[in-house]
N, C-alpha and C positions, 0 to 999 in steps of 0.2 A: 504494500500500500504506500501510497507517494506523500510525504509530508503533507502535499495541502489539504489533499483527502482526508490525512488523519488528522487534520485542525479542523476540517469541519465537521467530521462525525462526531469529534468531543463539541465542539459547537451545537450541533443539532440537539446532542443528548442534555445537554445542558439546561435547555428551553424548554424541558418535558417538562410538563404541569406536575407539582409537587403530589398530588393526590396520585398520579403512577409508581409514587416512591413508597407510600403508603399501602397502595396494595399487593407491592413486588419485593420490597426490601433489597436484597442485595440484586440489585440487577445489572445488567449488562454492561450499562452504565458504569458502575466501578470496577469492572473489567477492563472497558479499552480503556479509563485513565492507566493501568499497569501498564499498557505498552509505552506509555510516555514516561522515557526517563525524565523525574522530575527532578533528579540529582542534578540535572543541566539548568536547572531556574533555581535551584536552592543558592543561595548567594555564601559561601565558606568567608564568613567573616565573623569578627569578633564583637562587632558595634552591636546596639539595639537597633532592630527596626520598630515604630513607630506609625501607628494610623489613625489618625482624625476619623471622624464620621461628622457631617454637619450640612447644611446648605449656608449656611452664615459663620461657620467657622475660618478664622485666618490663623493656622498655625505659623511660627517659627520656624518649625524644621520636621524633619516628617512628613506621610502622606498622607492627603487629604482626600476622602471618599467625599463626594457631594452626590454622586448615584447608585443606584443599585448594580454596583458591579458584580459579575460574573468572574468565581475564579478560573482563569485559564492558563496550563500550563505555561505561556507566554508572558504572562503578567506575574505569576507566581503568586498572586493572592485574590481573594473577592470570595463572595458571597458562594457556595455549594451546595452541590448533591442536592438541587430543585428547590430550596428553600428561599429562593429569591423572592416569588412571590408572597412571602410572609414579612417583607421586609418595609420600611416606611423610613426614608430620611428626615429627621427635621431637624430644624434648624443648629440647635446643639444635641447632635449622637445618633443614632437608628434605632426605632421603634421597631418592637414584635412582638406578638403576643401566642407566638406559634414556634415549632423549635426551628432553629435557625441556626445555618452551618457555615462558620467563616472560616478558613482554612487559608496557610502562609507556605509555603514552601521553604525547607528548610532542611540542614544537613543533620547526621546523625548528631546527638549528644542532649545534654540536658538546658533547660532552659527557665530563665525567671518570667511568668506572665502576669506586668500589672495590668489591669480594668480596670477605668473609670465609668461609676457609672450614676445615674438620676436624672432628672426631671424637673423640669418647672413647674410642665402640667399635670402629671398623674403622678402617684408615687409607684414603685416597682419593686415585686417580689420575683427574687432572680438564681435559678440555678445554670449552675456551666459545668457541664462535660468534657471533658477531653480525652482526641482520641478515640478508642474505642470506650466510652464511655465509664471513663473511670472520674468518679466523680468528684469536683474541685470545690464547688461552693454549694452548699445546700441552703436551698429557698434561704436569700439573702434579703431583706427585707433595706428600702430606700424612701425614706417621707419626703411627699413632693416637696420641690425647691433644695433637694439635700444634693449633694455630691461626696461619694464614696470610694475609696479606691482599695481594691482586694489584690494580695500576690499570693500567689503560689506557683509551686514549680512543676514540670512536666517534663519525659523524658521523652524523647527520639530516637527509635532505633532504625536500622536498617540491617538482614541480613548477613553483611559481607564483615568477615573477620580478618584475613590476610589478602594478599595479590593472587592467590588460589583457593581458599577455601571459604566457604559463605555455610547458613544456617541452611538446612533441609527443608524450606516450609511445606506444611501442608498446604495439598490444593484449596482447600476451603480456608483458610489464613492469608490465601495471597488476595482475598477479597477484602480483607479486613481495613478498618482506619490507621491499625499501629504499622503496618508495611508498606502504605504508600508514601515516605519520604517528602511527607510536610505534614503541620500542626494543623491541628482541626479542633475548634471549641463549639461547640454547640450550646445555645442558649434555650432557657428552659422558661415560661412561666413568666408576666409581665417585664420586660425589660427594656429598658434605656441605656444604649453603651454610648459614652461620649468618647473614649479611646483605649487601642490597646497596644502594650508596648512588651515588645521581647526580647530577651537577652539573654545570651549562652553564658551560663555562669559552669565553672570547673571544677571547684575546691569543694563542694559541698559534701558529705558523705550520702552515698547512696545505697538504696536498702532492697537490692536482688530480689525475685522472688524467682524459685524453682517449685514448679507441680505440674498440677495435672487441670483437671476441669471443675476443680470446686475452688483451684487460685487462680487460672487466666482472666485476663481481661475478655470476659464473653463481647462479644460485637454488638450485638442487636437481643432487644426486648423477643421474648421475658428470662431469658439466659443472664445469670448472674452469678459472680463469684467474690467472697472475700479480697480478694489482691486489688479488685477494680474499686472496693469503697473504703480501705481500709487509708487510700491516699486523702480522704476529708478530713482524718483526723490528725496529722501533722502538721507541723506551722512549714515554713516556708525556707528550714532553715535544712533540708534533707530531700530528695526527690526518690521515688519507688521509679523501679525499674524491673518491669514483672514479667519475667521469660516464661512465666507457666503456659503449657499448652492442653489442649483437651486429648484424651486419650493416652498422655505419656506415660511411661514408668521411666524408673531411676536408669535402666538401661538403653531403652530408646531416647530420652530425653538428652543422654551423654551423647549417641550416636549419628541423632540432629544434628552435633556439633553445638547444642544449645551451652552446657556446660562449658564448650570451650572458647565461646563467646562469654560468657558472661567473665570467663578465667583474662583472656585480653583483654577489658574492661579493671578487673577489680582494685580497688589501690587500697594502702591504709586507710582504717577508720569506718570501712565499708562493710554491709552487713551482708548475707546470703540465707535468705530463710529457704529452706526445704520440707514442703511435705508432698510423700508420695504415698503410697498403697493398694489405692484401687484397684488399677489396671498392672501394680503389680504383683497381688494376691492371684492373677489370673490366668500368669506365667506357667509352661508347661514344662517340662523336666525336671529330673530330679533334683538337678542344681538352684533351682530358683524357687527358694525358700522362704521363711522369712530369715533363717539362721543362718544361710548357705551367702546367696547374692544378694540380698538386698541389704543384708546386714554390711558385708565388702562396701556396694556401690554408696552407702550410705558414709563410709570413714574416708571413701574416697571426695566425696563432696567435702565435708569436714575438711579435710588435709590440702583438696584446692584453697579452698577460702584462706584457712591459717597459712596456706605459703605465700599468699600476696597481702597478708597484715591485716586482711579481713578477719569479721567474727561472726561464726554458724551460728545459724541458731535451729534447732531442730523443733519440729510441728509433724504432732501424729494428725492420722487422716479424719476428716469430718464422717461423722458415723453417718449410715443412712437410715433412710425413716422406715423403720419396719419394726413393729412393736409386738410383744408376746402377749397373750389373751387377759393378762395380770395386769398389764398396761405398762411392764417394762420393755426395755429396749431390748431387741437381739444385737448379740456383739457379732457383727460378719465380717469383721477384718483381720478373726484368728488370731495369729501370734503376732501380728507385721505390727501392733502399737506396743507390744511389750519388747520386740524386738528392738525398735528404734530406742524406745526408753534404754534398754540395756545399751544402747552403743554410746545415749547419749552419758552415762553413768560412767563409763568405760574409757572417755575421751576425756570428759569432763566439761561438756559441751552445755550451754542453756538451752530445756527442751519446756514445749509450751505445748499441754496434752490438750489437745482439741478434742482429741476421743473423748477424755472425759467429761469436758465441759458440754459438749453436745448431747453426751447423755443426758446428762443434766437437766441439761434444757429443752430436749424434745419429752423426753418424761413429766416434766411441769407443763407444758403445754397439755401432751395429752397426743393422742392418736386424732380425732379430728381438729383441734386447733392448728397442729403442727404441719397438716397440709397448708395451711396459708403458707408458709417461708418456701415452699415447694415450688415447683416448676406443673399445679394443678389446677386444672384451668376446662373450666366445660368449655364442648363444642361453639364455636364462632364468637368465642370470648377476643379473636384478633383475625384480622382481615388474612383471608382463606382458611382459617383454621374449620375444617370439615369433623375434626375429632377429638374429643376432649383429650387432653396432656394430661396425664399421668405419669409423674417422674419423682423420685423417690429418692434420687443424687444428686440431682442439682437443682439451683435454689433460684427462686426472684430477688429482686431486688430487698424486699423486705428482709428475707434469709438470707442471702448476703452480708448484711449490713449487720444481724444480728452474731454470725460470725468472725467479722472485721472487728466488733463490739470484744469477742474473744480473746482475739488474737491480741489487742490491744491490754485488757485485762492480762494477759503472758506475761506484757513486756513491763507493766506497771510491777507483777510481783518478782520478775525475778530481776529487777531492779540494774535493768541494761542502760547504759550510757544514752540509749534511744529515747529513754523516758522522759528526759525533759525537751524532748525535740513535739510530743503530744500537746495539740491545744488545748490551751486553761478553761476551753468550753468542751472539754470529752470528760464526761461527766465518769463517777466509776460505775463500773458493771457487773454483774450478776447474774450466772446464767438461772441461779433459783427465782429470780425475780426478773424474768425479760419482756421484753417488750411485747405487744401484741399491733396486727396487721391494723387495728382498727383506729389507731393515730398515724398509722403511717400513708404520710402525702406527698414524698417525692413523685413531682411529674414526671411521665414515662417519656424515652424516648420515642422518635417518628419510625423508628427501621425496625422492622419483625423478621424474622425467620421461624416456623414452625417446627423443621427438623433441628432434633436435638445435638449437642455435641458430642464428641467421641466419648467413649468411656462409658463407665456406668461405675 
């Protein structure tokens, strides 16, 4: 296909009326953006770039949006993935009341993202996504005539690790917002952005995540995992960098080349959280145990981390919801949480038992409460969904977050260097007292997919 052609099939795609995003999700669309390398518009500098939004704004320096721009690989920034028409300029920032995707082109690494944002006219309750929707601000609340400005930071990856070797993605990953090679925020819920400004900062410590599909950054609604919301609770002073994938275990995940990315990445001060199990309780031969291989791949993560000054921290698997007639949990993960525990004992590593704490807490809920956190959902609860979700592994956004809530609890008790990097609004947690679905009002994102992720 000839250059021009392919500037104007992304052109053409671009113009489709947002409600085709709505009822396709990941569609074709974010397909042919992958054949554009957009490594070629990501600008390898060290400055901030800076973007106005206004029809009556006169910035100093910086760029100024005064219309509804369209991102296109040529420009490297503007309005995406069909949400233009949700968009409204005025005179100081851009109006939306609908989600709304502004995407920058950018190179691999980590970044500071300030927002300004309020109103003269209305006031605005505002959440932002980033990425594959790992969430950065929750319903943020701005009283008209206020002006506000939020930071937090966001990572960037891209595959490639040396001059020959790059990460294995999966074919359904190469769809995702985290491997298209620019920043994407998505706004949630009444908002006014008067500007946004990015900058690649370096020195920060950052905090790995390795799993499977209860820690990936799921992409699209109602797919959710711990790693994606667990970033709302940290200030601004550390960025998550979450390699989990759906379907991994500790040996495909090494084979990826995941681990050996994350290994040219690591510096002092840096953290590496691990948890696997699922998909590797599920392993065939008699080598793959939980006392044989998984225990090995397990001191092997460990001893990557500690040779580049980094600190493991170990995390057994989220149990799944399947309850005994008594109203207790079944334990389905065998030996593979006592095994971790024993390596974590053995190395003398800090281990943060999620198995137990999810006991915990799907037992307090209860067998019909505990579907809310689930991925269960009747028939035509989401555009084409022809058949009720039944999923027992992975979670909504609400179970997610109650998880994230967990993990966090971990790092409070076992009293890691991480803990003063938690914001003074993360309240403390208890899996005997947790939350329920029925105050929970994070607005959903616009993108669905029905099939589920790998793994179980």
């Amino acid at each position: 296909m000839s250059k021009i052609k392919l500037l104007l099939l992304v052109a053409f795609c671009f113009c489709l009326p947002t409600t085709f995003f709505a009822m396709h999700s990941k569609v074709f669309i974010k397909k042919t953006l992958l054949v554009v390398n957009n490594q070629d518009t990501a600008k390898k500098t060290t400055k901030s770039q800076l973007f106005y939004f206004g029809t009556a704004v006169k910035p100093a320096k910086g760029t100024l949006i005064k219309t509804v721009l369209l991102y296109t690989p040529s420009t490297g920034y503007g309005f995406d993935f069909g949400s233009s028409s949700n968009v409204k300029i005025a005179p100081k920032g851009f109006c939306t009341e609908k989600p709304t995707y502004f995407s920058v082109a950018v190179p691999e690494g980590n970044y500071s993202i300030e927002v300004t944002m309020g109103s003269n006219e209305k006031s605005s309750n505002i959440t932002i996504k980033a990425e594959s929707r790992r969430l950065m601000l929750d319903q943020f609340s701005v009283k008209k005539g206020g002006q506000v400005t939020q930071t937090f930071n966001v990572n960037i990856r891209n595959p490639k690790i040396d001059a020959t070797t790059n990460i294995s993605l999966k074919d359904r990953e190469k769809d995702t917002f985290n491997w298209d090679n620019k920043l994407t925020l998505e706004f949630l819920g009444v908002a006014n952005i008067q500007s946004i400004k990015i900058t690649p900062v370096t020195t920060i410590p950052v905090i790995y995540l390795a799993g499977d599909s209860t820690v990936t950054d799921q992409d699209v609604e109602p797919w959710a995992s711990w790693g994606q919301f667990i970033t709302n609770y940290f200030n601004n002073k550390v960025v998550v960098g979450n390699y989990a994938v759906s379907g991994s275990a500790l040996s495909s995940f090494k084979g990826s080349n995941r681990l050996k990315k994350i290994n040219s990445l690591l510096k002092p001060g840096d953290y590496l959280f691990i948890e696997f199990a699922h998909n590797d309780e599920k392993l065939k031969g008699p080598e793959n145990t939980a006392w044989e291989s998984y225990s090995k791949y397990l001191s092997e993560y460990v001893e990557t981390a500690r040779g580049k000054g980094a600190i493991p921290v170990l995390v057994t698997p989220t149990q799944r919801r399947a309850f005994n007639s008594d109203g207790t949990l079944k334990a389905t993960h065998g030996d593979f949480p006592d095994a971790m525990r024993a390596v974590a004992k053995k190395m003398n590593v800090p281990l943060i038992d999620i198995t137990e704490m999810t006991t915990v807490l799907y037992e307090k809920w209860g067998d019909e409460m505990s579907r809310k956190a689930f991925v269960q959902y009747p028939a035509n609860t989401f555009p084409g969904q022809e058949k009720a979700l039944e999923d027992n592994t992975h979670f909504n956004s609400f179970g997610a977050n109650e998880i994230a809530l967990c993990v966090i609890k971990g790092i409070r008790e076992l009293e890691l260097p991480l803990k003063k990097n938690i914001t003074k609004e993360t309240l403390a947690y208890d899996p005997k007292k947790p939350n329920y679905i029925s105050a929970w009002t994070l607005p959903m994102s616009a993108r669905f997919e029905i099939a589920k992720p790998d793994g179980n």
